[in-house]
Gaussian input, Z-matrix of N, CA and C with variables (Angstrom, degrees):
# hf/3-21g

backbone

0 1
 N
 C     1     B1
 C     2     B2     1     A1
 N     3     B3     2     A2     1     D1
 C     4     B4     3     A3     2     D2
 C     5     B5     4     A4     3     D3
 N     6     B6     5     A5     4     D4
 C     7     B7     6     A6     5     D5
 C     8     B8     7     A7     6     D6
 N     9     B9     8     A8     7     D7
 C    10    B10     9     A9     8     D8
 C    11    B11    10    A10     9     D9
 N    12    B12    11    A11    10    D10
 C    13    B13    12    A12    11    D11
 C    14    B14    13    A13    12    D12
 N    15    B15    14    A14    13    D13
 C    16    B16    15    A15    14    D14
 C    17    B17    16    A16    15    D15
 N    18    B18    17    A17    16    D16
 C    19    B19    18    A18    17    D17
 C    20    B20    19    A19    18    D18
 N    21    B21    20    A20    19    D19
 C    22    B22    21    A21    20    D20
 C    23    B23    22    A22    21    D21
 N    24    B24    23    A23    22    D22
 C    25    B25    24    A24    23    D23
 C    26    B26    25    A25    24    D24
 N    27    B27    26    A26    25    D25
 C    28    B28    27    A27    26    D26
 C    29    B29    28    A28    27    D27
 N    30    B30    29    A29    28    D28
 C    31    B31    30    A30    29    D29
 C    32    B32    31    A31    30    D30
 N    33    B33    32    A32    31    D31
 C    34    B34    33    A33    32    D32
 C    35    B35    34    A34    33    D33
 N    36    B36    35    A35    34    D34
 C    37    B37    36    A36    35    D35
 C    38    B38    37    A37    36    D36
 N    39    B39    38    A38    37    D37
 C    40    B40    39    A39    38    D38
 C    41    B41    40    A40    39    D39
 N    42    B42    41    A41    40    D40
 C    43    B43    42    A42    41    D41
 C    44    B44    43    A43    42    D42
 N    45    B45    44    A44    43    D43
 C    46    B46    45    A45    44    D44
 C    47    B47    46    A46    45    D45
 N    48    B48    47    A47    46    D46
 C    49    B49    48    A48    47    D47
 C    50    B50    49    A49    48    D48
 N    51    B51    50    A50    49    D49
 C    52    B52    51    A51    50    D50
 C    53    B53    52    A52    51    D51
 N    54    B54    53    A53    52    D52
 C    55    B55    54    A54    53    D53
 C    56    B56    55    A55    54    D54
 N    57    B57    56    A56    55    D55
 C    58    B58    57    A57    56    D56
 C    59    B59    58    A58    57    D57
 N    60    B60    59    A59    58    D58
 C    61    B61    60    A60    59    D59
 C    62    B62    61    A61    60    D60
 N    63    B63    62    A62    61    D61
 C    64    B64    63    A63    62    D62
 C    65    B65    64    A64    63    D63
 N    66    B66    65    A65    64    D64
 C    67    B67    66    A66    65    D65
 C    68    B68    67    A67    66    D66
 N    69    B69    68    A68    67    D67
 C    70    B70    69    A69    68    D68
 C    71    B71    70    A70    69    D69
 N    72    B72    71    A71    70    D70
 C    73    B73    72    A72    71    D71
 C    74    B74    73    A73    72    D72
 N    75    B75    74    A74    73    D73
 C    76    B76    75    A75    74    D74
 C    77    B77    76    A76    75    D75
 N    78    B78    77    A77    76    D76
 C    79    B79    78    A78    77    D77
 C    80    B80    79    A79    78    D78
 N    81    B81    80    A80    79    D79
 C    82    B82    81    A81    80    D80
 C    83    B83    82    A82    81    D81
 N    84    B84    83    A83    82    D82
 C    85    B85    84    A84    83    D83
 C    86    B86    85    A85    84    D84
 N    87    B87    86    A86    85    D85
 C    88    B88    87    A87    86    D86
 C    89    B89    88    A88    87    D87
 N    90    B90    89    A89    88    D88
 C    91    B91    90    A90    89    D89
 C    92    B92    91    A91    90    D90
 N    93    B93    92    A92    91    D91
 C    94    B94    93    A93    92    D92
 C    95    B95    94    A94    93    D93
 N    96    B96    95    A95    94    D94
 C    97    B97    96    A96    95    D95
 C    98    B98    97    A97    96    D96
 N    99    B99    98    A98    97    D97
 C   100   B100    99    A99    98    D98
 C   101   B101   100   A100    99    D99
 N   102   B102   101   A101   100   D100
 C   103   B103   102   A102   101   D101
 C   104   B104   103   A103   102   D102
 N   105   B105   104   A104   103   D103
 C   106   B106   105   A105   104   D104
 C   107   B107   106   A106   105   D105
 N   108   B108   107   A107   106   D106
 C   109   B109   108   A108   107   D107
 C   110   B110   109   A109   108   D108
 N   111   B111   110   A110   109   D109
 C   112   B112   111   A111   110   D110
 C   113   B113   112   A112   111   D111
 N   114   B114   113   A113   112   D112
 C   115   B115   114   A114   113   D113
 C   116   B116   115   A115   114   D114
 N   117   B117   116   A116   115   D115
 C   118   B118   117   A117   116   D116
 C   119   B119   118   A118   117   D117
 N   120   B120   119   A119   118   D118
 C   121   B121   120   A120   119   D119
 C   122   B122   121   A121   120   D120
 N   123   B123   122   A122   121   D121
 C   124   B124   123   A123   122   D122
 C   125   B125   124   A124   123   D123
 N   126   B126   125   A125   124   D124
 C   127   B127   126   A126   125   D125
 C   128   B128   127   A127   126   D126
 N   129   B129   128   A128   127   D127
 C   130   B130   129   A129   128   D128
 C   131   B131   130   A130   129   D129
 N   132   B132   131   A131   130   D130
 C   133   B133   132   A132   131   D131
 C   134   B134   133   A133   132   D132
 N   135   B135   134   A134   133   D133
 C   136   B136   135   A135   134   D134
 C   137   B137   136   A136   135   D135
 N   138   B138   137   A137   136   D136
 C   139   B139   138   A138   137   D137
 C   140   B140   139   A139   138   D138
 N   141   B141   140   A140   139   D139
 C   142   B142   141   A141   140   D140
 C   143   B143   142   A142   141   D141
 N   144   B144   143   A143   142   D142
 C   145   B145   144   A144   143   D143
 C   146   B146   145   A145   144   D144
 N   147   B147   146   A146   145   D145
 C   148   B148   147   A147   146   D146
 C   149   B149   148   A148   147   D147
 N   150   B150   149   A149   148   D148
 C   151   B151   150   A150   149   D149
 C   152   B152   151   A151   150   D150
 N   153   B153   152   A152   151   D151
 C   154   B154   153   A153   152   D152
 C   155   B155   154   A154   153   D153
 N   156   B156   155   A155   154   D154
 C   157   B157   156   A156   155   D155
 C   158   B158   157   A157   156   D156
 N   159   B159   158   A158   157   D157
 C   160   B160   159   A159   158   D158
 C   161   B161   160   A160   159   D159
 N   162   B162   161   A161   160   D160
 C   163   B163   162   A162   161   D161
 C   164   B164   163   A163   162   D162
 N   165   B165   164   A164   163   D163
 C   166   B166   165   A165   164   D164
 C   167   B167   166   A166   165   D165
 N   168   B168   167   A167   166   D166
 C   169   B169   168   A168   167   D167
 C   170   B170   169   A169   168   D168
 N   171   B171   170   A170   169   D169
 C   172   B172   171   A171   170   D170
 C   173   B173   172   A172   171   D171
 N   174   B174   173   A173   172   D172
 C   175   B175   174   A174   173   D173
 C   176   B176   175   A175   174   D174
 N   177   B177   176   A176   175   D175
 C   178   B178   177   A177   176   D176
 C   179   B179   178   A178   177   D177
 N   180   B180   179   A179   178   D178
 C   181   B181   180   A180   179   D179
 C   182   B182   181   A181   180   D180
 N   183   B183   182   A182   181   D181
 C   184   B184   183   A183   182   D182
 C   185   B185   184   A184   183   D183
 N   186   B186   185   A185   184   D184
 C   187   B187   186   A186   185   D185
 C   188   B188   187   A187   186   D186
 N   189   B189   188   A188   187   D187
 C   190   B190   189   A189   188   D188
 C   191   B191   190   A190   189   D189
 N   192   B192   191   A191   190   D190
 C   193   B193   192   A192   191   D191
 C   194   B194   193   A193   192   D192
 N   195   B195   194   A194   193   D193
 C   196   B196   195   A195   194   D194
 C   197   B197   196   A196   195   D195
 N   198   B198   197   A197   196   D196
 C   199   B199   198   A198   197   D197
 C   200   B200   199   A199   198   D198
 N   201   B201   200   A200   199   D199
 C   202   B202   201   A201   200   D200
 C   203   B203   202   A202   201   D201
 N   204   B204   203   A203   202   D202
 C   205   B205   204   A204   203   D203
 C   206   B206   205   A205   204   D204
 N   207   B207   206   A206   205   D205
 C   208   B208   207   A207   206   D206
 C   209   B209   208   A208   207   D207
 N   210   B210   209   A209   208   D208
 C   211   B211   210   A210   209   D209
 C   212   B212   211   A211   210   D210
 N   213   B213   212   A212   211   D211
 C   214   B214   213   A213   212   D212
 C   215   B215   214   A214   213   D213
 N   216   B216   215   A215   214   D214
 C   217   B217   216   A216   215   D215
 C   218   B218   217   A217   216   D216

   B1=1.4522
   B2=1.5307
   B3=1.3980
   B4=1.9712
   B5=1.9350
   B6=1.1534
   B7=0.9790
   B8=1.6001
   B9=1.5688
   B10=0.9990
   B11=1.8578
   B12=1.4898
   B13=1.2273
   B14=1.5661
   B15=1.0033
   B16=1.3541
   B17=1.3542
   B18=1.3103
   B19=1.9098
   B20=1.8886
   B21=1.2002
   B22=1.2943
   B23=1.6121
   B24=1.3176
   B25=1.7942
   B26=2.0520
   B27=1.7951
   B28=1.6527
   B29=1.0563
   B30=1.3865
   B31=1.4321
   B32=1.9233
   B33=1.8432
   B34=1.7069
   B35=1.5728
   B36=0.7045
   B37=1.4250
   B38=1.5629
   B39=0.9791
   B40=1.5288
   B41=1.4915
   B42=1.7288
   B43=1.2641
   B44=1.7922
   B45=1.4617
   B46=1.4754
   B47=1.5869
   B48=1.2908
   B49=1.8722
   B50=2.0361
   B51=1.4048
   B52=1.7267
   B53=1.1152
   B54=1.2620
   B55=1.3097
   B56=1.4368
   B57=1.4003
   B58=2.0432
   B59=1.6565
   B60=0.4857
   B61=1.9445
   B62=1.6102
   B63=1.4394
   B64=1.0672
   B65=1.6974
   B66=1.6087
   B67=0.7445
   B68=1.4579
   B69=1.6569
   B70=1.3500
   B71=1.5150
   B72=1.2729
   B73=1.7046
   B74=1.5924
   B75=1.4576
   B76=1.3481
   B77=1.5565
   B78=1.4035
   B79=1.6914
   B80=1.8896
   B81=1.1770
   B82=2.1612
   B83=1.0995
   B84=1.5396
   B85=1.2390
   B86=1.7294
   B87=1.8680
   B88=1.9307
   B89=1.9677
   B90=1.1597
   B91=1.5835
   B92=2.0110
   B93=1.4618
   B94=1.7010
   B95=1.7377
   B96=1.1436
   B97=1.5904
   B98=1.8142
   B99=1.7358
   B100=1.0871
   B101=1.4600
   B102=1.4392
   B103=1.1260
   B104=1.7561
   B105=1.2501
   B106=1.8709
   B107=1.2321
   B108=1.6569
   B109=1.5907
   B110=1.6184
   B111=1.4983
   B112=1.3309
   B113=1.3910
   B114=1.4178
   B115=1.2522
   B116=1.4900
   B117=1.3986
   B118=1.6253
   B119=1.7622
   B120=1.0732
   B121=1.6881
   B122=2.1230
   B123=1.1563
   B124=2.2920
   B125=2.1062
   B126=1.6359
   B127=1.3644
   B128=1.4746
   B129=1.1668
   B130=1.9984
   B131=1.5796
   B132=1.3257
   B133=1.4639
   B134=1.5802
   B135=1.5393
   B136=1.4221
   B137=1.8392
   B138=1.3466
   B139=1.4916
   B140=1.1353
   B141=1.4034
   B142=1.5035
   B143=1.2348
   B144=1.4877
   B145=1.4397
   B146=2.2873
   B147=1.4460
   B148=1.5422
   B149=2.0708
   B150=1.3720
   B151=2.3801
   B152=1.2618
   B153=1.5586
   B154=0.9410
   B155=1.2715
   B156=1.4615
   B157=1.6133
   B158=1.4793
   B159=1.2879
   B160=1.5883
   B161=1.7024
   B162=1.3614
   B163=1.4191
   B164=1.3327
   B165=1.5708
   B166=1.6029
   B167=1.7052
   B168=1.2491
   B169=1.2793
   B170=1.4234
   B171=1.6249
   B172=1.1726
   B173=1.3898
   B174=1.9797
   B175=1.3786
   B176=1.7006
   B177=1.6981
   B178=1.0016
   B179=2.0306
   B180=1.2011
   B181=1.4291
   B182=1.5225
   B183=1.4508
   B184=0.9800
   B185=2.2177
   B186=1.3474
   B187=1.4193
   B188=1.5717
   B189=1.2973
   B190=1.0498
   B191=2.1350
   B192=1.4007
   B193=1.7933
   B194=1.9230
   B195=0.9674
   B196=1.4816
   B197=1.8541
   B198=1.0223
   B199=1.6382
   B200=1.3678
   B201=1.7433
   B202=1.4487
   B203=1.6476
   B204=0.9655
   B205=1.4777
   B206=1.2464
   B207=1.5860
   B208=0.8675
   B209=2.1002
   B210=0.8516
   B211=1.4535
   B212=1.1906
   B213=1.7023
   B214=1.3743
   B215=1.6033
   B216=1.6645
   B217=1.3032
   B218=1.3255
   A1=110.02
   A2=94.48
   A3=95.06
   A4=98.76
   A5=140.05
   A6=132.61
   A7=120.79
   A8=102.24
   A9=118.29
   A10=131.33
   A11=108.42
   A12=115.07
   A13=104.77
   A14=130.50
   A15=125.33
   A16=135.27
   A17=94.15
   A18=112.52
   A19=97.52
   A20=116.06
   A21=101.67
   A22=105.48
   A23=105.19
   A24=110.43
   A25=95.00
   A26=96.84
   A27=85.95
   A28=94.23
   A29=139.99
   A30=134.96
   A31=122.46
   A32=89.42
   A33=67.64
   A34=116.95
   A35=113.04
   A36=103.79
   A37=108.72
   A38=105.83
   A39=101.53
   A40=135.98
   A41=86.74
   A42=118.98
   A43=117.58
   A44=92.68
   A45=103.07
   A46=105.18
   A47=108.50
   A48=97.61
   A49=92.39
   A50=113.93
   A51=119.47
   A52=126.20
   A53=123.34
   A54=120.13
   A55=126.45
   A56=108.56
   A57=100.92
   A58=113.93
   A59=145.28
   A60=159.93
   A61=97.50
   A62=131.15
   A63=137.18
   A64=85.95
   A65=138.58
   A66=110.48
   A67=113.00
   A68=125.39
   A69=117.90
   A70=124.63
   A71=103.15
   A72=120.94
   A73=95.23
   A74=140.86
   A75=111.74
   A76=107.16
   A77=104.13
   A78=108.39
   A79=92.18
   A80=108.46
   A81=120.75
   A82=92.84
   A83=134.55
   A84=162.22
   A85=118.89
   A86=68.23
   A87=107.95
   A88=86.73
   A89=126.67
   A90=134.76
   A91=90.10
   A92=95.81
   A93=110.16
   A94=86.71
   A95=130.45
   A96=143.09
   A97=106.58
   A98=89.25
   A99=92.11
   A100=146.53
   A101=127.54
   A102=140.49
   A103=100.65
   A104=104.01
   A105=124.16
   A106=103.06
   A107=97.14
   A108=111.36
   A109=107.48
   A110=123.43
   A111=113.83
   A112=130.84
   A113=113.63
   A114=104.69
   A115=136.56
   A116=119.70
   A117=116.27
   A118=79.12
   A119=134.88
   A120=100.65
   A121=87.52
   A122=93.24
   A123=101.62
   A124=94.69
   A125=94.90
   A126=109.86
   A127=111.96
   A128=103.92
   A129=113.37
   A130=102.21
   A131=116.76
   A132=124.32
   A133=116.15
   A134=95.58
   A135=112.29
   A136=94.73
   A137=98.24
   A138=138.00
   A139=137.93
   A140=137.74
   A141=99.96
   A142=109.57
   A143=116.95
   A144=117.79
   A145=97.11
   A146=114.43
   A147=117.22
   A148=79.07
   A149=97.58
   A150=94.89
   A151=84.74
   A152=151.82
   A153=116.59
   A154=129.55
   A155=115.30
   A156=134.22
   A157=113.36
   A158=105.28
   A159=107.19
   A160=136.04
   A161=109.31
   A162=123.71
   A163=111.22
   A164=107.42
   A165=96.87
   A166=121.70
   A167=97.12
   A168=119.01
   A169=130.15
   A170=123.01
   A171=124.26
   A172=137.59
   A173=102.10
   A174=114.38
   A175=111.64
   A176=115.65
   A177=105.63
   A178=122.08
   A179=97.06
   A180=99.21
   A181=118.39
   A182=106.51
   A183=132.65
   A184=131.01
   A185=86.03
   A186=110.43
   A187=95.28
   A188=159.73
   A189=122.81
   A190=128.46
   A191=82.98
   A192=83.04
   A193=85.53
   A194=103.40
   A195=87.82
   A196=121.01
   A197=101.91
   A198=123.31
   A199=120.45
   A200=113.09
   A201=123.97
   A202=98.47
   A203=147.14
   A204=127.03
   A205=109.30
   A206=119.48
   A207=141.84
   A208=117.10
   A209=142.88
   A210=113.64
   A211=113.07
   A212=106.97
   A213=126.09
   A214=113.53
   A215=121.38
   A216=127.59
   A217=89.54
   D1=-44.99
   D2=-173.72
   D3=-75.96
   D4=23.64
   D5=-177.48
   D6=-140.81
   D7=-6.20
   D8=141.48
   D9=-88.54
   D10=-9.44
   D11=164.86
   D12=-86.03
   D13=-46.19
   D14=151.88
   D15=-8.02
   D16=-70.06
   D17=-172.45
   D18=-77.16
   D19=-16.39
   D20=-176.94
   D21=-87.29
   D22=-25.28
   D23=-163.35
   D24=-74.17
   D25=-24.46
   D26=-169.77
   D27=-84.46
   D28=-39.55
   D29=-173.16
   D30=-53.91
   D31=-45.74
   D32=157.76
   D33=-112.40
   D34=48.00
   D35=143.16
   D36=-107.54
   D37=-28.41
   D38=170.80
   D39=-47.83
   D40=-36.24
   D41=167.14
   D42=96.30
   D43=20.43
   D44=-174.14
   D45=-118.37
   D46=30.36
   D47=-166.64
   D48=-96.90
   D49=-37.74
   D50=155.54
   D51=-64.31
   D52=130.21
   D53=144.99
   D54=-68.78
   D55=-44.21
   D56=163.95
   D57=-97.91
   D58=66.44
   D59=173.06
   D60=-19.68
   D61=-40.55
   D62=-173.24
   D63=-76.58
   D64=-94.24
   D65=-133.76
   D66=-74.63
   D67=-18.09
   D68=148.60
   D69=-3.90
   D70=-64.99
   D71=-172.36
   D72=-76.97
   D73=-33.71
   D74=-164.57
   D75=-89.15
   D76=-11.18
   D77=-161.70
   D78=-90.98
   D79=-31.37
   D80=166.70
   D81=-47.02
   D82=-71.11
   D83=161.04
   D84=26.65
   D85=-80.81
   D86=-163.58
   D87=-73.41
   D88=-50.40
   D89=-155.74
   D90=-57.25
   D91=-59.71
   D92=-159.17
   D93=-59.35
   D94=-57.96
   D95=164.71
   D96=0.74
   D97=-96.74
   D98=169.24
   D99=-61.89
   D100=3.04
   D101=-160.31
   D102=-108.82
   D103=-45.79
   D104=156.09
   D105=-21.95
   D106=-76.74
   D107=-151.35
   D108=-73.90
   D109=-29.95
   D110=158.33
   D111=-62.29
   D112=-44.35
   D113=157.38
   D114=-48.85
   D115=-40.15
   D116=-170.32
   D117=-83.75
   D118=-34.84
   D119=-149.22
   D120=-80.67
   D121=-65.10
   D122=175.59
   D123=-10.34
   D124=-64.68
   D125=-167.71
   D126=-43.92
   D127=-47.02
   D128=-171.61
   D129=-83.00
   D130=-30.56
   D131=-168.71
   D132=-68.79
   D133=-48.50
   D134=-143.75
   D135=-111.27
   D136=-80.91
   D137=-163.17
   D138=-170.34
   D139=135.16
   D140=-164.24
   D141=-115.69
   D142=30.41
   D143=165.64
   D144=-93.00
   D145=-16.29
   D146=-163.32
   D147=-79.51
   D148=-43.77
   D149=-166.59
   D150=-63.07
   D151=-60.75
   D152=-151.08
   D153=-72.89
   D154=-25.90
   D155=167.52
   D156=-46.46
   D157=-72.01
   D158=173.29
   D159=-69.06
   D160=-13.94
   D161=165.73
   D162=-91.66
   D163=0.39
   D164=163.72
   D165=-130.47
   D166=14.82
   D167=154.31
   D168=-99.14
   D169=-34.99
   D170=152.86
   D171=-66.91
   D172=-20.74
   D173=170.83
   D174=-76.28
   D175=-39.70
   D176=177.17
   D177=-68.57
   D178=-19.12
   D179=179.87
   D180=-70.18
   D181=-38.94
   D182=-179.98
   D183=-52.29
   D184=-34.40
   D185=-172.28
   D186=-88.89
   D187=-56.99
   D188=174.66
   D189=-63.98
   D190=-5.99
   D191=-177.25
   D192=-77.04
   D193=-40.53
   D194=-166.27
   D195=-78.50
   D196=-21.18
   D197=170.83
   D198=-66.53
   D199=-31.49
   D200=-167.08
   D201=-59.53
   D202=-21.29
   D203=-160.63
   D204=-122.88
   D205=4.29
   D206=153.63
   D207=-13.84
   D208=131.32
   D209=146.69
   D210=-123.90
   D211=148.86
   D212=-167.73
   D213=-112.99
   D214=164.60
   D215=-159.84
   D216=-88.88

């Protein structure tokens, strides 16, 4: 398992783990995006120990819905 996390960490950095690298980065993008903007507004709204909880639970949920269609090398 740890050596298949491996080969993926060299691959992208390698820069070969995408086949589109661009939209890789826009769909990273949109996830980091929205996770931002919940946090600063939760943060100013609420608390900013409540934005960071939920902007990093919705960001983490978030990144494989957006990754799935992804294609990889």
């Amino acid at each position: 398992m740890f050596e298949m996390f491996l080969n993926s960490v060299r691959l992208f950095f390698a820069g070969r783990l995408f086949r589109d690298h661009q939209a890789a980065f826009q769909q990273w993008l949109k996830g980091f995006a929205l996770a931002l903007c919940l946090m600063l507004l939760l943060g100013w709204l609420v608390s900013p120990l409540v934005g960071v909880v939920v902007a990093s639970l919705v960001g983490g949920f978030a990144q494989p819905l957006l990754f799935k269609d992804l294609k990889y090398d």
